[in-house]
Structures are given as C-alpha cells and as structure tokens.
N, C-alpha and C positions, 0 to 999 in steps of 0.2 A: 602648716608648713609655710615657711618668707620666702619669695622668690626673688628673681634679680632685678626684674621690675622695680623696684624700690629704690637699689642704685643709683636710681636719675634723676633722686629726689633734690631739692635745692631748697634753700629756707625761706619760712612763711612766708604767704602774703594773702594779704590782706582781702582780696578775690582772686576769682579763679575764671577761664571759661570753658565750662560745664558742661560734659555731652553724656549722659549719664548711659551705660552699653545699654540698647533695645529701650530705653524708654522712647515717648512721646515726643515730648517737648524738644523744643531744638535748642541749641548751642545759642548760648548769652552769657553776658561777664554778670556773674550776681553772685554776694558775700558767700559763705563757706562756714560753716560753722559747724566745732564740733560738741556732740551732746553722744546720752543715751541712745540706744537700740531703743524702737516700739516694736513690739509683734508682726504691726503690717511691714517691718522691712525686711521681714524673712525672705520673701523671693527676690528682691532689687539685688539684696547682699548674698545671695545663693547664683545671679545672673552675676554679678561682677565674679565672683570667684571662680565659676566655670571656665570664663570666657580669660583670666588669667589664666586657667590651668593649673587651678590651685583646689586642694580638695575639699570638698563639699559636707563630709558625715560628720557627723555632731557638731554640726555649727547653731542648727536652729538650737537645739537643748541649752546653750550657752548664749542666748542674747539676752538672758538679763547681764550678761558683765560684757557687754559689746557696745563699742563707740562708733559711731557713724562720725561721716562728714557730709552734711545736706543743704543740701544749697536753698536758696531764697522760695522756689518754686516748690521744697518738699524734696525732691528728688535725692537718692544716695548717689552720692561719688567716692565714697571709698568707704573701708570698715575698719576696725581692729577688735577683737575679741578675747577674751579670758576662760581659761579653764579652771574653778579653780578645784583644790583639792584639798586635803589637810593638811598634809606638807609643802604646797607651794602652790604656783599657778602657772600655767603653758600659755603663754604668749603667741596666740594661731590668727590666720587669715588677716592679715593686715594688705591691704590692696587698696590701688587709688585706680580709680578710674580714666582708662588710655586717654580722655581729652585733657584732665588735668593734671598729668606728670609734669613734672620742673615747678609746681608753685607751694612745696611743704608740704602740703597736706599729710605724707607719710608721716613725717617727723610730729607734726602734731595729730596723728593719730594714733603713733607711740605713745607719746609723752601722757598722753591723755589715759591709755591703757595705764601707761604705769600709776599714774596719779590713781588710779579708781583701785588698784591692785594696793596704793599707800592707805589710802581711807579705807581699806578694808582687812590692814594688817596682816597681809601674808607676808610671810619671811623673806621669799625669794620666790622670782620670775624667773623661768628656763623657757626656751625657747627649742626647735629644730628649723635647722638651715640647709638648701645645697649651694646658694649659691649668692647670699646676701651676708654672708659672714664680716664682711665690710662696713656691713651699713651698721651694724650694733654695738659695735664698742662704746662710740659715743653719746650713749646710752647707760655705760656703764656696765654694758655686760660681755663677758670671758667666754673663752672656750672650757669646758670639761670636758670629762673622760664623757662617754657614753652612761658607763657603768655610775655614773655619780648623781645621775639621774635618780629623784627620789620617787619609792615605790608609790603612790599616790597615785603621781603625775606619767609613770608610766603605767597607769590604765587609760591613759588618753587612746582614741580609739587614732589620734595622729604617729603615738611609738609604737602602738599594736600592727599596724597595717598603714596605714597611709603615705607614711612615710619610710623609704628604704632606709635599710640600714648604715648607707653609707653617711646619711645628713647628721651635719654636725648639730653638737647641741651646746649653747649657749647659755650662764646662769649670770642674771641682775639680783645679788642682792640686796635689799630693802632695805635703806633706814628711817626708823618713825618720822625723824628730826626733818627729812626730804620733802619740799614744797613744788610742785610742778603749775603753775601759773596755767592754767588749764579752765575750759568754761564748762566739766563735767562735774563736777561736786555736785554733792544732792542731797539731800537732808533724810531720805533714807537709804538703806543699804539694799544690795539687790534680793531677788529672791531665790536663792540659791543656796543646795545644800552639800556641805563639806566633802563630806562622806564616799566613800569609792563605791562604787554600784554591789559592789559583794559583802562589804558592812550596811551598807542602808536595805539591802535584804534581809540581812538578818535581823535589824531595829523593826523594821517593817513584821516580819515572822514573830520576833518576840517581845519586847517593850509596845510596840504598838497595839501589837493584834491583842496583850494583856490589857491594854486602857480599852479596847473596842468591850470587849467580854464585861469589861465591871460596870460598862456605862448602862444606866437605866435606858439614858434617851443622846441621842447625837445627833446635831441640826445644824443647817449653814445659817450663815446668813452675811449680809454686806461684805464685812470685809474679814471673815476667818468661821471657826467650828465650835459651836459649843457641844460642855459633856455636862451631863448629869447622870449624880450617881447615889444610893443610899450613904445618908453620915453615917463613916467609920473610920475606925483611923484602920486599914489597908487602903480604903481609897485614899484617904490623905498621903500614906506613905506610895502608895501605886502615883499618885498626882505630883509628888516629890521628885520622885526619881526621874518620870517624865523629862519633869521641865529641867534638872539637872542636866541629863543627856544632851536632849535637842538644842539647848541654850549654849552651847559650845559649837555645835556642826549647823544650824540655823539661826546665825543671830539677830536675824531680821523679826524674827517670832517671840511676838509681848505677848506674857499668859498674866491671867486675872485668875485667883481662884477665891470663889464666896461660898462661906458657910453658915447656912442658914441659922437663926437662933432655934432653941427648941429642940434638936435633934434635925432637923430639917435638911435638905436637900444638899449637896455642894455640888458647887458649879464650877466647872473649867474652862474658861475661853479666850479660845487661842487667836491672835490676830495678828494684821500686821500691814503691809503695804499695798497698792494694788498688786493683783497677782496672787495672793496667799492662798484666799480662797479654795481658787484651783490648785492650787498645790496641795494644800492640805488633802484636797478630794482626792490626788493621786494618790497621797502617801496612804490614806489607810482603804483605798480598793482593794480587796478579798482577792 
C-alpha cells in the first residue's frame, strides 16, 4: 500500500539529513544512496513501515526485488519493493523516512523500483493507493478499474487483505526501450520465483517431487544443488522438462547437465546467485 506521506516529496538531492525511526545513530547530513535490499535490512524496513502505518506482511518474502535508500553510516531511510508475479509486478511499501521528507528520496526510490522491474522484463507495474494517487502519474502510471488487475498480482497478500477495497489501483506499463538513470542495476537478477503460491505447489507436488524420486544422490553445496542419477534417457527426458519449466518462472537458475561416458552417471547442477542455495533447499522440502 503508498500512502500520503509520499506527497511531500520534492526532487533529488544529493544528501539528506538522516534520522533513521528507532535507530542508534543520530541525525547528520551524509550521501543517500540507492541499491539493493540485503537480508539484514529486514527489520530497519519492517520499523519504517510500521511507524508509517503501512503494512508489514509479505514484505520480508519480497526483498530480493526491494531497494533501500542507506545513508553513509549503513542505516535505511527509506525502501521501495516488488511483488513480482507472472503477469506483472505490485509496486508496495515505498516509504522515506519522517527526518528525510522533501529531499527525493521517494521519487528515486520509484524510479529505481521501476528500473529493476525494466531489467527484469515484466510487462506492467500495478500498484494500490488510498491516498497518493497524485504522486504516480509522473511516473507514467493510470488509474484502472479494480477489476483489471491481473490474476497473478491479485494473490498479493496486499489485494487479499491489507488493503481495503476502496484503494485505487494504478497500472505503469513497461517498455523494454525505457532507461531509468538509477545506481541499482546488477549483474544478476534477483532470486525470485514467478509462480503464484498455488502453481509453485503444485511444481513443487509434481515436476519437483518427480526429479527428487529418480535422483540417485542430492547434495548442496556453495552456490546451488546437485542431482545424480542412473544414464537413461527418462532421466535425461525428466532433466529436460525440469529445466524447461523452471527457466521461464526462475531465471536467475543456470543448470549444467553432464553425462558421463561409458553409460556413467548424469549430473544436474543447478546454480545460481547468492541466495540460491536456500532457495533451492526450500523448494524441494517434503
């Protein structure tokens, strides 16, 4: 949900001075820079939200596609975040921090959302508003119907619940050709999977739980999962399908597959950015 807070936004600059809600440190004028979410900003950006009054559930699940704004010291001052989905992505929890309203920071903690939403090819950004409906146009995004909201994006747990029925919804959408002058570009893509939580159970229940069944042996390690399995061609065809699937809803996930000479083993292994890893762990828990 964007609240009105945002309204009092004015354009960038170049610092800010920083009172980050409930941290430590005290108020100083020091750069602002926006980047990625890291893990540990889970609770800085769950404490600004509250304290705007902005809602909190499913935000941690979504900080691989979340942009901070953190000043010189570390500290967050504001966030903006991505839902995304296979038909689009929800534009949620964008908030600056009360000490530095008036110096951009909003505007470039959109712009920067949208940039990461362009490098990673979603169609269209929608959004829900009660009361910043003003502030988005210039941006490039409209009002719709409710009803035009695509089903994807209304499994956000923000259309389900969080947000009343009355908030308007707002759609930006995407052209590849679009350049947003931004310091969040990255050389990988986040780790995040397309999928509505009622299809990735069932990949999970069945394409998955099939690759768990043929593998001889399944083992982590640094940075993703390996499979081994007796040479046959159903494993090669099971190893097939796999990667087909998952390479459209995961495409941060690079698969290797080697097939021994001789009759020998095949190997699967799936890898990818920091973060895989665990994901992958999650994906095929029983």
């Amino acid at each position: 949900m964007l609240w009105a807070n945002l309204l009092r936004l004015s354009p960038p600059a170049a610092t800010a001075r920083v009172s980050v809600s409930g941290a430590s440190m005290k108020p100083s004028t020091i750069h602002v820079s926006i980047e990625r979410a890291k893990a540990g900003d889970g609770p800085s950006i769950l404490q600004l939200l509250s304290a705007a009054q902005l809602p909190v559930d499913g935000l941690i699940e979504h900080l691989d596609t979340a942009v901070v704004a953190r000043g010189d010291g570390g500290g967050v001052a504001g966030c903006a975040a991505l839902e995304i989905y296979a038909d689009g992505a929800l534009l949620r929890s964008v908030v600056v921090d009360g000490g530095v309203h008036g110096h951009g920071i909003g505007t470039r903690l959109t712009t920067a959302a949208l940039d990461l939403a362009n490098v990673l090819g979603i169609p269209a950004v929608y959004l829900l508003t009660t009361t910043a409906e003003a502030f988005f146009p210039r941006f490039g995004f409209v009002q719709i119907p409710r009803a035009d909201l695509p089903g994807g994006v209304q499994m956000s747990v923000e259309f389900r619940s969080a947000c009343p029925s009355t908030a308007i919804v707002m759609r930006r959408t995407m052209n590849q050709s679009d350049s947003y002058p931004t310091q969040v570009l990255t050389s990988d893509p986040p780790v995040v999977c397309t999928l509505s939580p009622e299809a990735l159970a069932t990949r999970r229940q069945g394409l998955l739980a099939e690759l768990l069944r043929h593998a001889d042996a399944h083992d982590e390690f640094n940075s993703g999962h390996r499979f081994s399995f007796a040479a046959s061609d159903e494993a090669l065809a099971l190893i097939a399908k796999t990667v087909a699937a998952e390479r459209h809803c995961c495409s941060f996930l690079r698969f290797q597959t080697t097939v021994e000479p001789g009759g020998g083993p095949v190997t699967l292994e799936i890898t990818g950015p920091e973060g895989t890893r665990e994901f992958l762990a999650a994906m095929f828990e029983s």
